[in-house]
N, C-alpha and C positions, 0 to 999 in steps of 0.2 A: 712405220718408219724406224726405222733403227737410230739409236739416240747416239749422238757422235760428242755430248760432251756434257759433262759434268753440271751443275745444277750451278749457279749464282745468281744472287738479289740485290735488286736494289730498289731503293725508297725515292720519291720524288718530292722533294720539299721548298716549297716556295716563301715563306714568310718567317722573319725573326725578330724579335721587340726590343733585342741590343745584341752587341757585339758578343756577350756572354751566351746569351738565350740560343743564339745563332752556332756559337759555340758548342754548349750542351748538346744542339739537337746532333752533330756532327759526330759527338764522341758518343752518342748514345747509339746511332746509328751502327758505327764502328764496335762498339760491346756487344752488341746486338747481333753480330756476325755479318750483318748485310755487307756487299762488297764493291756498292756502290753509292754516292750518294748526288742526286741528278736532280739538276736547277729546272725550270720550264723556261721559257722566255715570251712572258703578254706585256703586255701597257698596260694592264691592270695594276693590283695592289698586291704587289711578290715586290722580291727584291730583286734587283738587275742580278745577272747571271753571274757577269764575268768576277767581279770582286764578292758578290757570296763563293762561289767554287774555290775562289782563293783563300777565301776565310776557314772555310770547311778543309781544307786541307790544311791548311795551317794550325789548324787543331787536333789533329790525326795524324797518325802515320804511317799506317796502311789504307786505308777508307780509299779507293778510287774514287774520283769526280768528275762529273760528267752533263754535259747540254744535254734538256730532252723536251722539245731541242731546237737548235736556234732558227729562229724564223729567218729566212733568207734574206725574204724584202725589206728587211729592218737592217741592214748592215751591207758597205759595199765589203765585196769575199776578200777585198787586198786587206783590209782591217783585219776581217773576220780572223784572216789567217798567219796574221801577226799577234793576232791575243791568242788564239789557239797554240802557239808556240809558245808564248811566252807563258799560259799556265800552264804547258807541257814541263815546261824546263822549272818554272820555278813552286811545281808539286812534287820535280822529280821523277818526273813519269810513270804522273796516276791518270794522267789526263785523257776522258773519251772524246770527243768532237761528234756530237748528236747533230744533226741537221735536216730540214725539213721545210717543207715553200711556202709555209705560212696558211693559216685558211679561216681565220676569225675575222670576217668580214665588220663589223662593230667595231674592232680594233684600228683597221683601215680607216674607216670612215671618221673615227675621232681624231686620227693622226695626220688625217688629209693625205695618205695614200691611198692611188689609185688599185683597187680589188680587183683585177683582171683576172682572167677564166683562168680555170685551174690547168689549161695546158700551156699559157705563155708561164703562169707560175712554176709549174715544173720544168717549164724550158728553159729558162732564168735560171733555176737551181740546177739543172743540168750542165751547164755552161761554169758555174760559180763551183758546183764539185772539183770540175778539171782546173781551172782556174786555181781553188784552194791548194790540189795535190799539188802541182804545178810548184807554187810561191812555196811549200812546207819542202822541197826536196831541195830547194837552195838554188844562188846562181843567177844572174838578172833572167826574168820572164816578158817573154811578151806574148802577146793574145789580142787574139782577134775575132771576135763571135758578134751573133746577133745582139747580144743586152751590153755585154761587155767588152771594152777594148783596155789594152794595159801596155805599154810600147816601152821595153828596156826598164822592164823596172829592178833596181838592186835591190837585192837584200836587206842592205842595212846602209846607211853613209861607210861605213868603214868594216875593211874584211876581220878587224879583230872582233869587232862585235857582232859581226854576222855568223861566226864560230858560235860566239857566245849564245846567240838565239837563235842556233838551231833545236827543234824537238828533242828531245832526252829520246823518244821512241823511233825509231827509227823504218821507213823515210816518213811514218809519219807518225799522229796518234790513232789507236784505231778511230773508226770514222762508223757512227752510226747513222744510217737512217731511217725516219718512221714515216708510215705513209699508210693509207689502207684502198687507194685506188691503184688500178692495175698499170699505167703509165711509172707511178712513183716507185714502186714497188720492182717495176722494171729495173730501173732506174739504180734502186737501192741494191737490188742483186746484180746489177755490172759491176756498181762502184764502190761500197760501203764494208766494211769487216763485220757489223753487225746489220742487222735488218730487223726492226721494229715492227712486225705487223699490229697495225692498231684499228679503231673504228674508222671509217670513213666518214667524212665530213661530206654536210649537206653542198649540192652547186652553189645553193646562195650563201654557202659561209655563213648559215644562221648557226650551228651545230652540227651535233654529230648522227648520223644517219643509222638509227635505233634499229632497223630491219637487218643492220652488220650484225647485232650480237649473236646471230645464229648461229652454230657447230660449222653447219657445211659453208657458210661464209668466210671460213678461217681455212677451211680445206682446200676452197678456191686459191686461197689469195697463197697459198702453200705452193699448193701447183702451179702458181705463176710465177710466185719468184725462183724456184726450181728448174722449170723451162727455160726464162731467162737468165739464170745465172749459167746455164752449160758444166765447163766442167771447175768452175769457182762453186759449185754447190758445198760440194765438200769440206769447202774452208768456210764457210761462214756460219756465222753464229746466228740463230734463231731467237727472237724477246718476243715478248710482249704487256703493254699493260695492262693489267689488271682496273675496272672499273670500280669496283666491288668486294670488298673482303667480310665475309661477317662469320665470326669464328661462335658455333652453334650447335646442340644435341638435336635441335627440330628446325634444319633447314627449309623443309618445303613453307615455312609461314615468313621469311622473309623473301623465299622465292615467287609465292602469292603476291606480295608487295611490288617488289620489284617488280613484277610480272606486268602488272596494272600500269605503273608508272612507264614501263616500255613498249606497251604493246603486245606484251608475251607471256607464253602459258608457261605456268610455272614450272614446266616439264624442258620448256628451251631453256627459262632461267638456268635453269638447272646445270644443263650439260653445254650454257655458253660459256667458250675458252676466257672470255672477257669479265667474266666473276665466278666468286670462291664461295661456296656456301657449304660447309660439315664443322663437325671436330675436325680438331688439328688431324687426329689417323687419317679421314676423309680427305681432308686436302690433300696430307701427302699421296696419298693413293692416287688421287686427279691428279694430281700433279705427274708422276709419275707416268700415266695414262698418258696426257697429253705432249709429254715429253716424245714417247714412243710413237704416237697418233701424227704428230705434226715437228716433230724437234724442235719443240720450244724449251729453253735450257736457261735463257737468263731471263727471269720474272721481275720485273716492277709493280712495286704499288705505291701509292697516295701516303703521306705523310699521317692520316688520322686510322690509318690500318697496321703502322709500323708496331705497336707493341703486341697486338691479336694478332698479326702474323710470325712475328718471332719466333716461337716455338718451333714453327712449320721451318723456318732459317734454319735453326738453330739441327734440324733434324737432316735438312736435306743438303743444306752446301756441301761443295766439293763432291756429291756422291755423283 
């Protein structure tokens, strides 16, 4: 696959111990060359998304910020799409909008939302994408779907400050989505500027479905967002997470480990898109590889891989 764009990283960081700490990791991030830096959103023990994104930008001034990315059923989209604007506008327009239907069933179950099957969930986010575009392009909206209805809604009480909270990016910010089943995926190549291909999550929302981290499981899910995207392929940007980073002179003995821990012979460890196992030259070389293999262009990792992967940042952005 011929690679249609330049290499960028970003780091996913969920947790800060004060407004400083929180701080540091932002500007560490941004020294660091990465060029993004992407909240998760659980009920677990992270910080909420919307005011860490704003803290991290407000500590930086280049550093993009970005959802990765916001559970659907946790937020009705008329919200969603009014904080999405407003850390558009008051980043400046660094702001990505990650989005995604949710799928940690335990999460559900403590919050006393309903876990329904992964295709009203996706259907819901379906409905809530157009919706979102819809209210970020300005102008009273109305809507009318299965999950959602919205009748005359304005912008803002008043046209001075509907100006004012318009996105800085225009008509909107880009819009990522992450998914690793083929509905979502669909989905994300109609609508989305980026497409996150990640592991797929188990039906029961216990976890994530350990037989995804195969080579040809990424090649799949390539060719599906390929076919459905038509002739939007071209414009969009390929990600994915990284599970795994471990920066090494004798990869096959963490590959061994992993291997055990996943199911998998140290040989799939190996050559799965979803972990990094060399020296930094190794990586960049994978990396490389898989750029051309599948166009994957903008890489995420985990918050405790950001200083081991640096180098590999440091060698590849922008190329």
């Amino acid at each position: 696959m011929e690679p249609r764009r330049a290499f960028r990283f970003g780091v996913v960081c969920a947790r800060g111990h004060s407004r400083h700490d929180w701080w540091e990791k932002a500007r560490k991030a941004e020294q660091l060359g990465y060029a993004t830096l992407l909240v998760p959103d659980h009920l677990q023990d992270q910080l909420a998304p919307v005011p860490a994104l704003l803290a991290a930008a407000d500590a930086t001034t280049t550093l993009r910020i970005g959802s990765h990315v916001f559970a659907n059923d946790f937020r009705h989209p008329v919200l969603l799409a009014k904080e999405a604007a407003t850390l558009d506008l008051l980043s400046d327009g660094r702001f990505e909008l990650g989005l995604g239907a949710g799928w940690m069933r335990a999460e559900y179950d403590q919050a006393g939302l309903a876990f329904e099957p992964p295709g009203v969930r996706v259907g819901r986010l379906e409905e809530a994408i157009r919706l979102i575009k819809q209210l970020l392009s300005g102008g009273p909206t109305t809507f009318t779907g299965t999950h959602y209805t919205v009748t005359d809604l304005p912008e803002l009480p008043s046209p001075y400050l509907s100006r004012l909270l318009k996105p800085v990016q225009q008509p909107h910010p880009p819009i990522l989505m992450g998914g690793g089943g083929p509905r979502l995926l669909a989905l994300a190549a109609r609508e989305a500027d980026i497409v996150s291909i990640v592991l797929r999550s188990r039906m029961d929302g216990s976890g994530l479905d350990r037989a995804d981290f195969a080579a040809a499981s990424m090649a799949r899910k390539v060719r599906q967002v390929q076919a459905a995207a038509g002739e939007r392929w071209t414009t969009l940007e390929l990600s994915t997470l990284i599970q795994r980073v471990v920066v090494t002179d004798d990869p096959y003995t963490p590959a061994t480990q992993l291997g055990e821990r996943y199911g998998l012979s140290p040989e799939q460890v190996l050559e799965s898109p979803f972990i990094l196992l060399g020296t930094v030259a190794q990586l960049c070389d994978v990396l490389h590889a898989r750029r051309e293999q599948y166009g994957l262009s903008y890489i995420a990792v985990f918050e405790p891989s950001m200083d081991a992967f640096a180098p590999v940042v440091a060698r590849l952005a922008h190329q």
